[in-house]
C-alpha positions as CSV (number, residue, x, y, z in Angstrom):
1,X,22.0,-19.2,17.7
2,X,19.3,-16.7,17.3
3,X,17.1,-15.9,14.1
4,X,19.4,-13.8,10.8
5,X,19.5,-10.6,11.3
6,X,16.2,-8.2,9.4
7,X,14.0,-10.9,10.0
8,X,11.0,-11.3,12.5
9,X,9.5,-14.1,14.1
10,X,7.2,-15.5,11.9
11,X,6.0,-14.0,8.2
12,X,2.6,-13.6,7.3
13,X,0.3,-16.3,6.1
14,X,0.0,-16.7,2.3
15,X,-3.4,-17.2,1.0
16,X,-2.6,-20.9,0.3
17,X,-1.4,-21.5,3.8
18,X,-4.8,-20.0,4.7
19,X,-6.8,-22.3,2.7
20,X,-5.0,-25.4,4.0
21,X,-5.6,-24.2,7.7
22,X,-9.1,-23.8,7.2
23,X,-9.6,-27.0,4.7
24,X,-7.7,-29.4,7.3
25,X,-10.5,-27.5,10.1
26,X,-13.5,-27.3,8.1
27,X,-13.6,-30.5,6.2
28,X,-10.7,-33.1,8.3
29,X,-12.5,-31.4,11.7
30,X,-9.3,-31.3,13.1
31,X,-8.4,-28.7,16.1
32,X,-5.7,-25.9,16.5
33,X,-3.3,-28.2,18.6
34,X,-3.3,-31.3,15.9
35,X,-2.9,-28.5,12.9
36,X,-0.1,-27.0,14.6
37,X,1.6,-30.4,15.1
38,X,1.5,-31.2,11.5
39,X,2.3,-27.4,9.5
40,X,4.1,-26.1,12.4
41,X,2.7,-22.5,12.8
42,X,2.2,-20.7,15.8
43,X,-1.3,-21.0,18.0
44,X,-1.8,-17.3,16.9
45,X,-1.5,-17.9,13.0
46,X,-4.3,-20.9,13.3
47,X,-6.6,-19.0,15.3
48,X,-6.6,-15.9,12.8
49,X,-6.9,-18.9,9.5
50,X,-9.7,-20.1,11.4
51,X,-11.4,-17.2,12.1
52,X,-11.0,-15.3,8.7
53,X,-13.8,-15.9,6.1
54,X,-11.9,-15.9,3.1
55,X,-8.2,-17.1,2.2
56,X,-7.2,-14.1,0.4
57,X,-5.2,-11.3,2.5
58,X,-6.8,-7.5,1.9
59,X,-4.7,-4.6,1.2
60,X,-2.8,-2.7,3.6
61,X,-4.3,0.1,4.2
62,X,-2.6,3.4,5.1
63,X,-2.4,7.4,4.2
64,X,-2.6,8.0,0.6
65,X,0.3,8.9,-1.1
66,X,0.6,12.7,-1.9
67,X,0.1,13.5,-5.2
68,X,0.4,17.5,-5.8
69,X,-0.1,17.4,-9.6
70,X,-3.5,16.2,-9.3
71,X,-5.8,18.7,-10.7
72,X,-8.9,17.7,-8.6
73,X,-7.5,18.6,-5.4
74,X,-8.3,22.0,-3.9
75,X,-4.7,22.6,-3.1
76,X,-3.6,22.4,-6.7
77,X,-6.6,24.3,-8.2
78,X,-5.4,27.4,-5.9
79,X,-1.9,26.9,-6.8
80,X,-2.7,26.8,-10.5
81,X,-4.7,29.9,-9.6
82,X,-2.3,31.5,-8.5
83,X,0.6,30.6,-11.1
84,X,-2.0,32.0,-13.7
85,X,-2.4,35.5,-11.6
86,X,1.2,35.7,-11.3
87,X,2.6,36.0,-14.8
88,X,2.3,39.6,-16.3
89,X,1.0,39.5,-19.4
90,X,2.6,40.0,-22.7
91,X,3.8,43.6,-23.1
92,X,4.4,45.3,-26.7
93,X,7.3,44.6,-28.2
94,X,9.7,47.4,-28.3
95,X,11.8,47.9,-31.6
96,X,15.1,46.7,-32.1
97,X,17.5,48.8,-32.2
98,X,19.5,49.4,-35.1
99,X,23.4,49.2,-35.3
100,X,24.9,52.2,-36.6
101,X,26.3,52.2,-40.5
């Protein structure tokens, strides 16, 4: 019997677990070892509640995603540039020609 498959060992810690970590540390002065006997996380999980300052989990942070139609970047302001050089400009109209009679 193993764990389903597409899932890891244990999931992150929601901000409410967090807060009940570091309330039953804080204010019921209890250690690691008796707060993992009653919720069940892992040693890990209760050291990192205990250590964090606040409950709430920060954003992920990672590359930005790409955005080419963003005018402020300097690779769109030289493709725009160029675009504009590109296109020849409006030539006279020559007439229509007639069909015979």
């Amino acid at each position: 019997m193993g764990r389903p498959p597409g899932t890891s060992g244990r999931s992150q810690l929601k901000p409410e677990d967090l807060l009940r970590i570091q309330t039953l540390n804080r204010d019921a002065k209890m250690g690691p070892k008796e707060i993992e006997r009653i919720t069940g996380y892992s040693p890990y999980q209760i050291k990192y509640a205990i250590r964090k300052k606040t409950p709430t989990i920060a954003k992920r942070t990672g590359r930005p995603p790409k955005n080419p139609g963003d005018p402020s970047t300097p690779k769109a302001k030289k493709a725009k540039q160029a675009k504009t050089q590109e296109q020849p400009q409006p030539t006279e109209q020559l007439p229509e020609a007639r069909e015979p009679a």
